[in-house]
N, C-alpha and C positions, 0 to 999 in steps of 0.2 A: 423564588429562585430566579436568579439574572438569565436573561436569555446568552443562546449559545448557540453561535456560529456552524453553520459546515462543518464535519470532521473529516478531515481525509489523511488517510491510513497508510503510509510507504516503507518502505524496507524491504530484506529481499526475499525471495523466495522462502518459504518457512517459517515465518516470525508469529504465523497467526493471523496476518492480516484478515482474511476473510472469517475465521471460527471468531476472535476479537469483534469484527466490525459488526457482526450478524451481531451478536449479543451485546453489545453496546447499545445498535441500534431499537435492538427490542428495548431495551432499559428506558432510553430516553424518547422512547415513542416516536421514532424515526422513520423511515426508510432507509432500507439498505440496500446499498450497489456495491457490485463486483465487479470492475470497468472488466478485470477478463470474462466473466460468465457474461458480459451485456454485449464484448465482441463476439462472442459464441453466438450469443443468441441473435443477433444483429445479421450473421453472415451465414447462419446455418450450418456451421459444422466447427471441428476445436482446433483447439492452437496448436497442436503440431501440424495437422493438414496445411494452417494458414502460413507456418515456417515453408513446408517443404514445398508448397505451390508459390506464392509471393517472397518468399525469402521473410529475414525478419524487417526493411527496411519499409516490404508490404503492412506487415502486422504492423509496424510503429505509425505507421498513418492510419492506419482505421483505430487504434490505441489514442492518439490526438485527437483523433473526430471525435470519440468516445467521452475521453474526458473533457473536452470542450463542453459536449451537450451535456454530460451531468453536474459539472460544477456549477452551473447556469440555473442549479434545483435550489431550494432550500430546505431547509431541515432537514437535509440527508448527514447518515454514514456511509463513504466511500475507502472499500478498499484497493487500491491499487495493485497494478502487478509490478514484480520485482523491478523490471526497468524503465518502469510508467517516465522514468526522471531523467531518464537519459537526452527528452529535448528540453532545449531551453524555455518552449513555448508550454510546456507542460509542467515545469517545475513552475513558472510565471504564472499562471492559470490557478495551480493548485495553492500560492501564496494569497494572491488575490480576493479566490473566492472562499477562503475558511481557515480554519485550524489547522494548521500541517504535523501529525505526526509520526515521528520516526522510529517504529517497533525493530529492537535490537536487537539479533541473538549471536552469542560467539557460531564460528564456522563450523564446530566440530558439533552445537546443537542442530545446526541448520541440514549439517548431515544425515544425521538422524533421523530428523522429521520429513526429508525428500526423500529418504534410501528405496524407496520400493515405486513411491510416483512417478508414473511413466509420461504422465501428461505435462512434464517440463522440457521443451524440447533444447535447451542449454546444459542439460545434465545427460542426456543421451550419449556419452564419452566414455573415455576404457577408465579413465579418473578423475569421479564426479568432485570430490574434495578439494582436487588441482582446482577445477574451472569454478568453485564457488570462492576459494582461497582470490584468486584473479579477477575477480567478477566482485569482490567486496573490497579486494585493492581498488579498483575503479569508481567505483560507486558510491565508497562509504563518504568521499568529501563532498558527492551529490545530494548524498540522503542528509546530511548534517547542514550545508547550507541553504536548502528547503526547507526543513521541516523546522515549527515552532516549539517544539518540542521533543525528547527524545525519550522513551521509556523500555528499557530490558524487559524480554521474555523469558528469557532462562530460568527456568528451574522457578517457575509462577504459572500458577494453576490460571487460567483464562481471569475468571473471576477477582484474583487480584490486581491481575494486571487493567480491568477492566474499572475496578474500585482507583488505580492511581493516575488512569488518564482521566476520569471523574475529577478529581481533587487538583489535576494539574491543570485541567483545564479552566478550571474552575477561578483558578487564581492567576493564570494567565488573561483570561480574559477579564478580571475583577483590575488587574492591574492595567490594559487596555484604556479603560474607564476610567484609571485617577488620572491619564497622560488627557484624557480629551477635556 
């Protein structure tokens, strides 16, 4: 089997990023990061605390630090958090150093899957639907000119989604190879 790049995982909040990366990573014998769970564990406390103390423009710099020092690994899976992409230095970083993929879900899935998480401190609002509706207006042409790839979660059990970034990756990077 050809070797294969860094995977790192963007999209927004709900698509799976993390249940995906974890089991990707076990697949291909990886390491797996959670650049949120590694600012968690980096600063000693969670991501709404780091909102309400630093603001979010706090969190997006130790979010940079973050991804800087992990993409700097090899043979990881990295899942990102929802607006890892909103700097240019982190979308630049995450092209660079691996695979960029972009896990997809309509907004009214994404719903769904945050309804009750209270650990997002951007859905903390009287309506969470409005601000993911607005927050994927903004995003979505960040997540698409990043990422090398784009693959739907919708209505796909982990495991196949997990079967088609295999197979895309697979030939992405196969195709990589006929250009060098």
């Amino acid at each position: 089997m050809q070797e294969l790049p860094n995977i790192f995982l963007i999209g927004p909040m709900g698509t799976g990023k993390s249940t995906i990366g974890r089991l990707l990573a076990a697949e291909l014998h990886r390491v797996f990061y959670d650049s949120d769970h590694e600012i968690e564990r980096r600063c000693g406390c969670n991501i709404p605390w780091i909102f309400d103390v630093e603001g979010e423009s706090g969190f997006r710099d130790r979010e940079t630090q973050v991804i800087d020092r992990l993409t700097r690994r090899q043979d990881i899976v990295m899942a990102t958090g929802g607006g890892a992409i909103l700097r240019e230095s982190n979308r630049q970083m995450l092209r660079e150093r691996g695979v960029v993929i972009y896990l997809r879900a309509s907004v009214e899935q994404l719903v769904r899957r945050t309804a009750r998480d209270r650990n997002r401190p951007l859905l903390q609002c009287a309506d969470p639907a409005a601000k993911l509706r607005a927050l994927m207006h903004e995003r979505e042409p960040m997540y698409r000119s990043t990422a090398d790839l784009v693959i739907s979660t919708d209505r796909r059990s982990p495991r196949h989604v997990i079967a088609a970034i295999r197979r895309e990756v697979l030939q992405y990077v196969g195709s990589l190879n006929q250009e060098t």
